[in-house]
C-alpha positions in Angstrom: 70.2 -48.3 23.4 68.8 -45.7 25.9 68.8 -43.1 23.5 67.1 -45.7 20.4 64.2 -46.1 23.1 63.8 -42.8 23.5 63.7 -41.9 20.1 61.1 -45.1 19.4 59.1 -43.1 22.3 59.2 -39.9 20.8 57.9 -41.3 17.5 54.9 -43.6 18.8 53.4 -40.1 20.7 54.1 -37.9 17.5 51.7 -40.7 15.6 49.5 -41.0 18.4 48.8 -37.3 17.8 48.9 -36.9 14.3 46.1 -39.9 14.3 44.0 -38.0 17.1 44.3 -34.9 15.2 42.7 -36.6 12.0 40.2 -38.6 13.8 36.7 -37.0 12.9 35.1 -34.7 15.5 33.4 -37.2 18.6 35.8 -39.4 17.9 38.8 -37.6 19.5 39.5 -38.1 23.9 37.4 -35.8 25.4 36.4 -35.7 29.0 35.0 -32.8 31.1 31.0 -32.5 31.6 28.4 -32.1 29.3 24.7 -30.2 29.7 22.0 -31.6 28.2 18.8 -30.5 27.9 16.5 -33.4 27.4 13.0 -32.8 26.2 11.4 -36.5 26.1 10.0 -38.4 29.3 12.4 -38.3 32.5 13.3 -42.4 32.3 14.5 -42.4 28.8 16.7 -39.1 29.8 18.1 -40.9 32.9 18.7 -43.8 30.5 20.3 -41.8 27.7 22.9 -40.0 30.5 23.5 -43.7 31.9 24.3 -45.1 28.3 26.2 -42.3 27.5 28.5 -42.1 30.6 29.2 -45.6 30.1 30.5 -45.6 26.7 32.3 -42.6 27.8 33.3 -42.6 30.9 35.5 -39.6 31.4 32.0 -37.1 30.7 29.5 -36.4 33.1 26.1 -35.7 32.0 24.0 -32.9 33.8 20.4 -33.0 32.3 17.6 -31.1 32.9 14.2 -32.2 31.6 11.9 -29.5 30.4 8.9 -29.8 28.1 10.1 -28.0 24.0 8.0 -24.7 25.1 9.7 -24.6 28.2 13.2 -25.7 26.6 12.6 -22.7 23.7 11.4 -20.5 26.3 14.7 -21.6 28.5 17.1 -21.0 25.5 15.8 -17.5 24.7 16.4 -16.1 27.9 20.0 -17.6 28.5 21.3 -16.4 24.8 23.7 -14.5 25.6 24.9 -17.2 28.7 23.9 -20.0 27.4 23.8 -22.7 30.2 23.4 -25.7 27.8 25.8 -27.5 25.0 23.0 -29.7 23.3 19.3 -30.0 23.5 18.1 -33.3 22.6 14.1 -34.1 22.3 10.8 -32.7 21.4 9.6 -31.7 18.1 11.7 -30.0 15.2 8.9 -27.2 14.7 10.7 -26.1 17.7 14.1 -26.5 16.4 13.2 -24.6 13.6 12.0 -21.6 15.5 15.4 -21.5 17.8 17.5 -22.0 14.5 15.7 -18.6 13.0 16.5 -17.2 16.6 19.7 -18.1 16.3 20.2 -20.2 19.3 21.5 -23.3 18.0 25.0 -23.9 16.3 25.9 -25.3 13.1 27.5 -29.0 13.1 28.3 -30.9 10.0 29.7 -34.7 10.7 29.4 -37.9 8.6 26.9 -39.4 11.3 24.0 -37.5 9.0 24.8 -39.5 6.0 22.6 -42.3 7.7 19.4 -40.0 7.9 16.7 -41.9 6.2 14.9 -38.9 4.7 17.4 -36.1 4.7 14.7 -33.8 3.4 12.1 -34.4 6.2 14.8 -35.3 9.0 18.2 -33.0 8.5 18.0 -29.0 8.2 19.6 -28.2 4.7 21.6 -25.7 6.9 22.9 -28.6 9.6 21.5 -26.4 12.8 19.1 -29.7 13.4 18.4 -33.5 12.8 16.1 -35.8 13.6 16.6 -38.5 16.3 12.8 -39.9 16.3 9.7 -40.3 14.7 6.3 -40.1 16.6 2.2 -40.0 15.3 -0.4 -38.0 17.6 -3.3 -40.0 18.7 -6.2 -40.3 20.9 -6.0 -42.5 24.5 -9.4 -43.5 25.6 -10.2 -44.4 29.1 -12.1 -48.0 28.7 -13.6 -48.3 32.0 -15.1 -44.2 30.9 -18.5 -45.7 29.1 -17.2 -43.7 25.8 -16.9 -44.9 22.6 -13.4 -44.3 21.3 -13.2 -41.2 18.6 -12.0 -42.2 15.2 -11.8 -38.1 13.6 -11.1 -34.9 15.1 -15.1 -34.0 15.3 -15.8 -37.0 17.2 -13.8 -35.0 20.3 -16.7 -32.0 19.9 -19.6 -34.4 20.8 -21.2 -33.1 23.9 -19.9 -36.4 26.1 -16.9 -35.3 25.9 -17.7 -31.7 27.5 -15.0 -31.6 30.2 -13.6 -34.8 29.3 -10.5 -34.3 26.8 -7.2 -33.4 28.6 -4.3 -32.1 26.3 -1.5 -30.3 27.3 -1.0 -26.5 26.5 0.8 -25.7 23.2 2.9 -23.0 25.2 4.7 -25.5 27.1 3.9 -28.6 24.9 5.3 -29.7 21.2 2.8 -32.2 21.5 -0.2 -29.9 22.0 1.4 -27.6 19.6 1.6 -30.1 16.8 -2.3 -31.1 17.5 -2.6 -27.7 16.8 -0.9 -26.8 13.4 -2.5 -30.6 12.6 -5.9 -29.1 12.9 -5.1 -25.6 11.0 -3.6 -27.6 8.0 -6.4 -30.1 7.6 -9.0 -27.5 8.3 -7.7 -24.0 6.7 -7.0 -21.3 9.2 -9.8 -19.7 9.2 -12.1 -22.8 9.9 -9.2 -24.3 11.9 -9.1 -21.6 14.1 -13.1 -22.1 14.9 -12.2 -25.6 15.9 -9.4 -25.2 18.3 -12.4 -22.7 19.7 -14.7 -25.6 20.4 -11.9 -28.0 21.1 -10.8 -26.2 24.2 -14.1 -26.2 25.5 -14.2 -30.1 25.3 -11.2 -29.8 27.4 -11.0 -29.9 31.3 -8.1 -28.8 32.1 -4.9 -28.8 30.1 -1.6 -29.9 31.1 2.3 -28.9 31.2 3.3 -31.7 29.9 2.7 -33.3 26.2 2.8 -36.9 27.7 0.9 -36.7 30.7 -2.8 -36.5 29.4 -2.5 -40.3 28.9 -0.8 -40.7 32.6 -4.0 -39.1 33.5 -6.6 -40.1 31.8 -5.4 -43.8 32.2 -6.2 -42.3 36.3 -9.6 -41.7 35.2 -9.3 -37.8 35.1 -10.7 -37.3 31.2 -12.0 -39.4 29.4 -9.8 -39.2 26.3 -6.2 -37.8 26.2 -4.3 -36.0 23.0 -1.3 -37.7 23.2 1.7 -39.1 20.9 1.1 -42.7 20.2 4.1 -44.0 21.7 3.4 -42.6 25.0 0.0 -44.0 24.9 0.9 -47.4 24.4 3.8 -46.7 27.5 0.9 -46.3 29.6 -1.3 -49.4 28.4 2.1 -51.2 29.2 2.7 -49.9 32.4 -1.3 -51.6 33.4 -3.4 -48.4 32.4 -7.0 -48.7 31.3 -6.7 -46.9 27.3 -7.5 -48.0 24.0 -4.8 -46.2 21.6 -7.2 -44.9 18.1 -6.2 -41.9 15.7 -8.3 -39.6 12.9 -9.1 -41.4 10.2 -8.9 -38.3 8.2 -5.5 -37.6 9.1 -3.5 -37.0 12.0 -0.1 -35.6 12.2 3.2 -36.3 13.4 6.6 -35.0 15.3 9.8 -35.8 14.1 11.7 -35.5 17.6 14.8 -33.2 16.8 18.3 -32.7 18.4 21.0 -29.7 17.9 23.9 -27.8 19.1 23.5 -24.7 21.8 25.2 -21.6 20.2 28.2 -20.4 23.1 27.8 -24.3 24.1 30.5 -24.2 27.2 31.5 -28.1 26.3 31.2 -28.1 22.1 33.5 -31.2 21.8 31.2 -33.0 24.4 28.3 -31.7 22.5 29.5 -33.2 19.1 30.3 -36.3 20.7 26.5 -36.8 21.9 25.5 -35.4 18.4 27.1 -38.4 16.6 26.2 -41.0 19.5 23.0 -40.0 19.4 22.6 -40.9 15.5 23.9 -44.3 15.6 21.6 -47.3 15.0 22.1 -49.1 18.0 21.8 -46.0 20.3 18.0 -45.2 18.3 17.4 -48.3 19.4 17.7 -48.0 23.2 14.2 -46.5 23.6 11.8 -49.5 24.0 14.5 -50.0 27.2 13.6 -46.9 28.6 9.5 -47.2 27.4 10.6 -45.0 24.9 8.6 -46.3 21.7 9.5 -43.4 18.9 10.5 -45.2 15.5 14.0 -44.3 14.6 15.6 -41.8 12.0 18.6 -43.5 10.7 19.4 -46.3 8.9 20.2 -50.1 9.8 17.9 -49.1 13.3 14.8 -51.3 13.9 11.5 -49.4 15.0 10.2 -51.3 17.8 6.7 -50.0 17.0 6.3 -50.0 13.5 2.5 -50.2 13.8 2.8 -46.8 15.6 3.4 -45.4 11.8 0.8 -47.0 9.8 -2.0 -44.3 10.6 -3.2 -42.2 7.9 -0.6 -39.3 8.6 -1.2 -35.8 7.2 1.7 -33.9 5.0 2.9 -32.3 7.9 4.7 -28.7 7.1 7.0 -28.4 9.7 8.9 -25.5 8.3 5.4 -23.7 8.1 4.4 -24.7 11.4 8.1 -24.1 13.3 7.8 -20.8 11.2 4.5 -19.3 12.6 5.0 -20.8 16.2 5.3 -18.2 18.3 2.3 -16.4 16.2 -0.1 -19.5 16.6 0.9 -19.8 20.4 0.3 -16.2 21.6 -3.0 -16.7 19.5 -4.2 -19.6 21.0 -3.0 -18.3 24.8 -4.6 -14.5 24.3 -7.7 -15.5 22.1 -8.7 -19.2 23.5 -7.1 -20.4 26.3 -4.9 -18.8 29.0 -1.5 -20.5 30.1 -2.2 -20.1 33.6 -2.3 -23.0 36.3 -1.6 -25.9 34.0 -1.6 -29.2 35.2 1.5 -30.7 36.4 
């Protein structure tokens, strides 16, 4: 009898690990730590770590939040140590540059087959995917006195001298998408006359893509150039702003997420990868103030509105392509990186 029960034993673990070796990758025990860098506002990281180590209890999460120039900029100079496993936020036109870098790793899993627009929101390649969808706009103070601009020119009337704050496309994705909006509605050549006048509209610019509303819901500027859904955070956290966008087009960020190449903890990593694509994880955000539509199907977007402005054919490839040559341009012929605002 002894030796039946031992036998029984001996077959129950052999199953158990043939069935863990087939499950799909994420889906197998893993436990250890994971490092995440996280790219959107500090609350919806905290919340994504806290979700996260509560489903799966046996990781800890270490994130560190940095802005998508600074997250690029962090990644390039830790290539061949690589400190992270997954970087998770901030838009693709950075994930594009680090994937022609060659800092991110390839990951195939059945969690893409629920992307809604495979050809907007997966690489063909599988380096990155979309985890969030986000339109630029304009926050207006309403106690300023200034009528809210409608189109890109309305932000060179001479009211708004020293009155716009936007953050600096070295260190922003936001600010950076603002600026390939304006080259591919304008041309380059006239595009690149009004980024000219547009940063002497501007005050003072910022580190961070998000906090121009923060601040000019303080009464710092009177209009920020901001992502919608961090606009309309600020209105519901009391701020004075009236949310408007360019009638002749603005653009948009899908917000992107891949795998560090050399990541440290690559099961970990893949595990947050196919979390992170699951409906009812996309639609944590508005928990957080996190207001992004999702990317994946069967998620509801909390904000739908957010996506009904007149939205440019935005060429991410083009733009995550020429980044570093549009940035150095903008920092060496128009405005200097130096003492941003935190």
């Amino acid at each position: 009898m002894v030796q039946r029960r031992i036998a029984w034993a001996g077959l129950l673990l052999l199953l158990l690990l043939a069935l863990a070796a087939c499950a799909p990758p994420g889906q197998q025990a893993v436990s250890g730590e994971l490092n995440l860098l996280c790219t959107p506002q500090v609350e919806w990281c905290e919340g994504m770590k806290a979700e996260f180590e509560a489903k799966y209890p046996t990781i800890t999460v270490n994130f560190v939040r940095m802005s998508s120039g600074e997250s690029l900029t962090r990644l390039r100079n830790e290539k061949d140590n690589p400190q992270f496993d997954i970087w998770w936020g901030g838009p693709i036109d950075s994930f594009v540059a680090a994937k022609q870098e060659g800092l991110l790793e390839k990951y195939e899993t059945k969690s893409q087959d629920k992307i809604i627009n495979k050809d907007l929101m997966l690489d063909a390649d599988k380096y990155w995917v979309g985890i969030y969808v986000g339109s630029l706009g304009f926050a207006t103070n309403t106690t300023s006195g200034i009528t809210p601009p409608t189109s890109w020119d309305d932000l060179l009337q001479p009211d708004l001298k020293g009155q716009v704050m936007v953050a600096h496309p070295s260190s922003s994705g936001t600010s950076y998408t603002a600026l390939c909006t304006v080259l591919q509605l304008r041309g380059e050549e006239a595009g690149w006359d009004y980024l000219r006048q547009y940063a002497g509209q501007v005050n003072q610019f910022t580190k961070s893509g998000a906090a121009p509303a923060r601040f000019t819901g303080q009464g710092e500027a009177a209009v920020g150039i901001v992502f919608s859904h961090d606009i309309v955070a600020q209105i519901e956290a009391g701020l004075p702003l009236a949310l408007t966008f360019p009638a002749e087009g603005t653009g948009y960020e899908i917000g992107g997420m891949g795998i560090i190449k050399g990541a440290k903890n690559l099961a970990a990593a893949k595990l947050w990868y196919d979390w992170a694509l699951q409906p009812e994880t996309q639609e944590l955000g508005p928990k957080y103030k996190a207001y992004q539509a999702p990317t994946v199907e069967g998620a509801k977007a909390s904000r739908p509105e957010l996506l009904e402005a007149n939205l440019i054919d935005y060429d991410f490839e083009w733009c995550g392509s020429h980044k570093k040559e549009f940035i150095d341009r903008f920092t060496n012929e128009i405005a200097g990186a130096a003492n941003l605002k935190e």
